[in-house]
N, C-alpha and C positions, 0 to 999 in steps of 0.2 A: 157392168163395164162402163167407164165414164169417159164416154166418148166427146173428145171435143171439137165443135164446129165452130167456135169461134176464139177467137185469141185477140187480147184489146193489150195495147201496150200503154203506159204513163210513156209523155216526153222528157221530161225537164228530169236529170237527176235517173234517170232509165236507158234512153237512147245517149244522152249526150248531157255533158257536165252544165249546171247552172246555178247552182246555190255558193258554190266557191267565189263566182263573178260577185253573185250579192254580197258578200261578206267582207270581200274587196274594197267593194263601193262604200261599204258603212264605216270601215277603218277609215278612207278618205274624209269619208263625211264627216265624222270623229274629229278628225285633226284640223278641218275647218272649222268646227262649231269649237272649239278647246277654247279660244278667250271666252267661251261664255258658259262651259261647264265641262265635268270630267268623261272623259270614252265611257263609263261603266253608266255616268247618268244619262248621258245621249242614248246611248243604243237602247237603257230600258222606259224611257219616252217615246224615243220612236217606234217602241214595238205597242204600247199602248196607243199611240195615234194610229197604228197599221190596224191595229185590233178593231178601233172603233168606226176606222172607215171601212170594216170591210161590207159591212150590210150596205153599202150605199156605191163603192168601188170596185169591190170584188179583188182577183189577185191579178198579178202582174206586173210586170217593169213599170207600166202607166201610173197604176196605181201606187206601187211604191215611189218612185219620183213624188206625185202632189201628196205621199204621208212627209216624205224628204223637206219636201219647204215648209209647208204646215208643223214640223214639228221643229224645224230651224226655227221660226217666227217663233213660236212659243218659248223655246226653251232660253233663248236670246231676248225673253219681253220686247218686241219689238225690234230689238235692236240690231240684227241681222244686214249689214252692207249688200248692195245694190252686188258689188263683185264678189263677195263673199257667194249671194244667191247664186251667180254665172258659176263659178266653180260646181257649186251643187248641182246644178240643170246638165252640167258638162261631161261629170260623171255619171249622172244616171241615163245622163242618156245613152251615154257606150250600152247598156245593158239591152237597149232596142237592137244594138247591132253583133249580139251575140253568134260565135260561128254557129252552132249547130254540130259540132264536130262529136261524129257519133263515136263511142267507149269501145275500146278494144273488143271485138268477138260479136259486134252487135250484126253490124254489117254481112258476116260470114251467117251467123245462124239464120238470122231475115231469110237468106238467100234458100238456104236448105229448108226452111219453112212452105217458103216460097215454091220451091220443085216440089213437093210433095203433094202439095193443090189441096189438102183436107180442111184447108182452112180459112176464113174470112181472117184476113189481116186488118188490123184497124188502130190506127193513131186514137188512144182516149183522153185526154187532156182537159185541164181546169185554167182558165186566163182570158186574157183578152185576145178578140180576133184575128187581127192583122199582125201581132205581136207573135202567137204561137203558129198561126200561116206561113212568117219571113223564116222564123229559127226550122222547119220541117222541109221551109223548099231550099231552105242551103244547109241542110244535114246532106242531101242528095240521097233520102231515103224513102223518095216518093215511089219509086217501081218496084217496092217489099210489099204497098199498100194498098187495100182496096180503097178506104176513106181515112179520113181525119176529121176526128167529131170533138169539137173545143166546147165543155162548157162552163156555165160559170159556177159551179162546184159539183165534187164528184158525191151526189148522196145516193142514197138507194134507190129512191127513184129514177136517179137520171142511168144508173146502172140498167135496171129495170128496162126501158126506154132501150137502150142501145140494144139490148138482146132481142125487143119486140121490132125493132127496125132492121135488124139479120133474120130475123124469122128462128130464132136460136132458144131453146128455153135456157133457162139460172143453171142448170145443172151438165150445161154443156157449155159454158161459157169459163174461159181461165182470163183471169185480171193478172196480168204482170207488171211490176213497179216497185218503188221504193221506198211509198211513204204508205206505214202498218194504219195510217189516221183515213187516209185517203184511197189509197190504193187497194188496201187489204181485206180492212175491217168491214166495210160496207156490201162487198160481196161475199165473204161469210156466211153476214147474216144471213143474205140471199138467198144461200145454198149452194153457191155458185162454187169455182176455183181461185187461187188463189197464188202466185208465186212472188215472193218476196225479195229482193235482191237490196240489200242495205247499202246508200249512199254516204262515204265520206264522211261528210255534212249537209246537215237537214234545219231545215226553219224550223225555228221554234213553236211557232203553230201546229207544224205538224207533231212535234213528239206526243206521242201517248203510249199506254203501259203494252207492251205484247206479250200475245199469247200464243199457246198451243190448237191447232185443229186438225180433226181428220183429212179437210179439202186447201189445207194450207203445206206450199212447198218452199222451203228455206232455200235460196242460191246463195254463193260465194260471190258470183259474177254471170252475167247473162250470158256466157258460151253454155252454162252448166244447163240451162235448158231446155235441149233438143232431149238430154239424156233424160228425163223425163216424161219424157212421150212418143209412145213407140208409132213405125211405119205406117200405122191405121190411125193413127189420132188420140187412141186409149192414154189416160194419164197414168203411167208406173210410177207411184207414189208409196215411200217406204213408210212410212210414217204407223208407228204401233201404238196405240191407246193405252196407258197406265191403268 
């Protein structure tokens, strides 16, 4: 019986849209840096300078703005206008003030989660502090939740960690979200659950190859996952081994 006591959700791209915003921002950004090179060679600089800052910045709108100038600087030799930069800072910054506006269905199932009481609910998030704090307290999804644990990436250990801080073992815990790199993959290995629910659009950091598992459940959209776990907590999981 795989009874579950814990339930962790991803924010960004899970509760409420955020990768569309980014992609927004970088067309804009595109069509500022165009006298000094083309959209296809911007966007693949800036995803190298995101790349290299991450051991040092980690993720987030913060962090993506100082890759934003740093790779302006660069890619412009120097040559980057004082308002050229204002524009840049202008647009990235909208992304600090993201709604939070949670995805159809998400709101309704929280709730029925919620009355049920089997379960520790829990915000599990990758970013910076204050940044994934603001987009969770104007989602207005904080009475679904018992916590919100931001860290600065999702590995196995910090997976690990979250289960040993609900007093929950790997094999009662379901990781639900979007991204098979982040969300997925690393509770797997665990032993843990798994519910996958594919976003729109995803950063390119996060793509990597997916697979098939026993403790891995495919959504269309987050309403589909109450149906997956019955009145006790059990996961009812169809899923038949080859």
């Amino acid at each position: 019986m795989n009874e579950i006591k814990l339930i962790a959700f991803d924010a960004d791209d899970t509760l409420w849209g955020c990768q569309s915003y980014f992609d927004t921002v970088e067309r804009a950004y595109c069509e500022v840096l165009a006298p000094y090179a083309d959209a296809a060679k911007v966007s693949k600089a800036l995803f190298a300078t995101e790349s290299a800052n991450m051991p040092l910045l980690g993720y987030g709108s913060k962090a993506f703005l100082i890759s934003l100038i740093e790779n302006a600087i660069n890619i412009s030799d120097g040559k980057v206008k004082g308002d050229e930069l204002a524009l840049i800072l202008g647009v990235g910054k909208e992304l600090l003030r993201l709604p939070g506006r949670p995805f159809d269905g998400v709101r309704a199932t929280l709730a029925k989660l919620k009355d049920l009481g089997n379960y520790h609910l829990v915000v599990f998030t990758k970013g910076e502090l204050l940044d994934q704090e603001s987009k969770f307290e104007r989602s207005g999804l904080r009475p679904y939740f018992d916590d919100i644990v931001i860290v600065s990436d999702k590995t196995t250990d910090a997976y690990f960690k979250l289960c040993e801080r609900f007093n929950t073992r790997v094999d009662q815990f379901l990781m639900v979200g979007n991204s098979f790199r982040s969300d997925i993959e690393p509770v797997l290995k665990l032993g843990g659950w798994a519910a996958h629910i594919p976003s729109d659009s995803i950063w390119k950091h996060e793509v990597v190859e997916e697979y098939d598992h026993p403790n891995l459940i495919r959504l269309n959209n987050f309403a589909q996952l109450q149906s997956h776990l019955s009145a006790t907590g059990t996961i009812l999981n169809d899923y038949k081994p080859s």
